[in-house]
N, C-alpha and C positions, 0 to 999 in steps of 0.2 A: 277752455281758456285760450285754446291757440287759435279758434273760426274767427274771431273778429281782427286777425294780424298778418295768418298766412294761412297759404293756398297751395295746390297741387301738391309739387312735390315738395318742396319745403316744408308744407306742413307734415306729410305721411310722413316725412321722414322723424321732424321732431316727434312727434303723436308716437313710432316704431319705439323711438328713445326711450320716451320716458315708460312706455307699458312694458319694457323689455327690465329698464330699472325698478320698476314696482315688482313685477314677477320676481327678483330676485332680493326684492328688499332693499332695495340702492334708494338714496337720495342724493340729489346733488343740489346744490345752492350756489347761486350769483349775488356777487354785491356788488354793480356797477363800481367804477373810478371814475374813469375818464373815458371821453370818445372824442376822436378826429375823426369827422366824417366830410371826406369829398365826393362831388356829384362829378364822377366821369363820363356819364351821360345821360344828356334826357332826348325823346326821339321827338320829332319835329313838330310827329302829330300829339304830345300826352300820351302815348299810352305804354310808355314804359320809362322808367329812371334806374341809372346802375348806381350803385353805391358803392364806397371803398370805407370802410370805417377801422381803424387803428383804436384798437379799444383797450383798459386796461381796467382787471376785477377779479375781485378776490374769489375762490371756487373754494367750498367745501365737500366734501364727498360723506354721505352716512351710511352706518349698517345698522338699520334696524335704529335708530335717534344715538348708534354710536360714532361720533367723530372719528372716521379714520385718519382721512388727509383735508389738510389746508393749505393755499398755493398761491401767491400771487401771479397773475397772467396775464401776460402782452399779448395782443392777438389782431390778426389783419381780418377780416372779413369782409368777401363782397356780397352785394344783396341787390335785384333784381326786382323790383316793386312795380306794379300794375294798380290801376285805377280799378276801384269795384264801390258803387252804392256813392256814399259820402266818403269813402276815404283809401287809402293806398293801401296794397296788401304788399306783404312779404312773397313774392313766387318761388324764386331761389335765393339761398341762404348756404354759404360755404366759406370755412376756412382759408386762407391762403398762405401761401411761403410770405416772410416779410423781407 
């Protein structure tokens, strides 16, 4: 599900995630809220856009389909997107301080 969104590192890293939380029986779940998403930059030629997005969504966490934790969360993240085919990838995807 992630080859049509992200790429490189972004992707192995998410890809590392989730087979690290299957091996151990983890699930985790997103319910979008909200997103503030500004373009900090796009480069002159296309071939890359930063993104800053201010997102806010509910996270579950399971063990085995048992609910451990539920959280709601504010989160900064920047994302680094590259042209591929018909449509933009995710290249880098990280966290930030808000």
């Amino acid at each position: 599900m992630l080859d049509p969104f992200f790429v490189g590192t972004a992707r192995d890293k998410l890809a590392a995630t989730i087979q690290q939380q299957r091996t151990l029986g983890f699930r985790t779940s997103y319910n979008d809220l909200s997103h503030d998403i500004q373009i900090v930059f796009y480069s002159p030629e296309g071939l890359s856009i930063q993104l800053i997005d201010n997102v806010e969504y509910d996270e579950e966490v399971f063990d085995h389909d048992k609910l451990l934790t539920k959280q709601r969360v504010h989160g900064r993240y920047i994302a680094i997107l590259t042209p591929a085919e018909a449509r933009w990838r995710v290249r880098l995807f990280q966290g930030a301080p808000q």
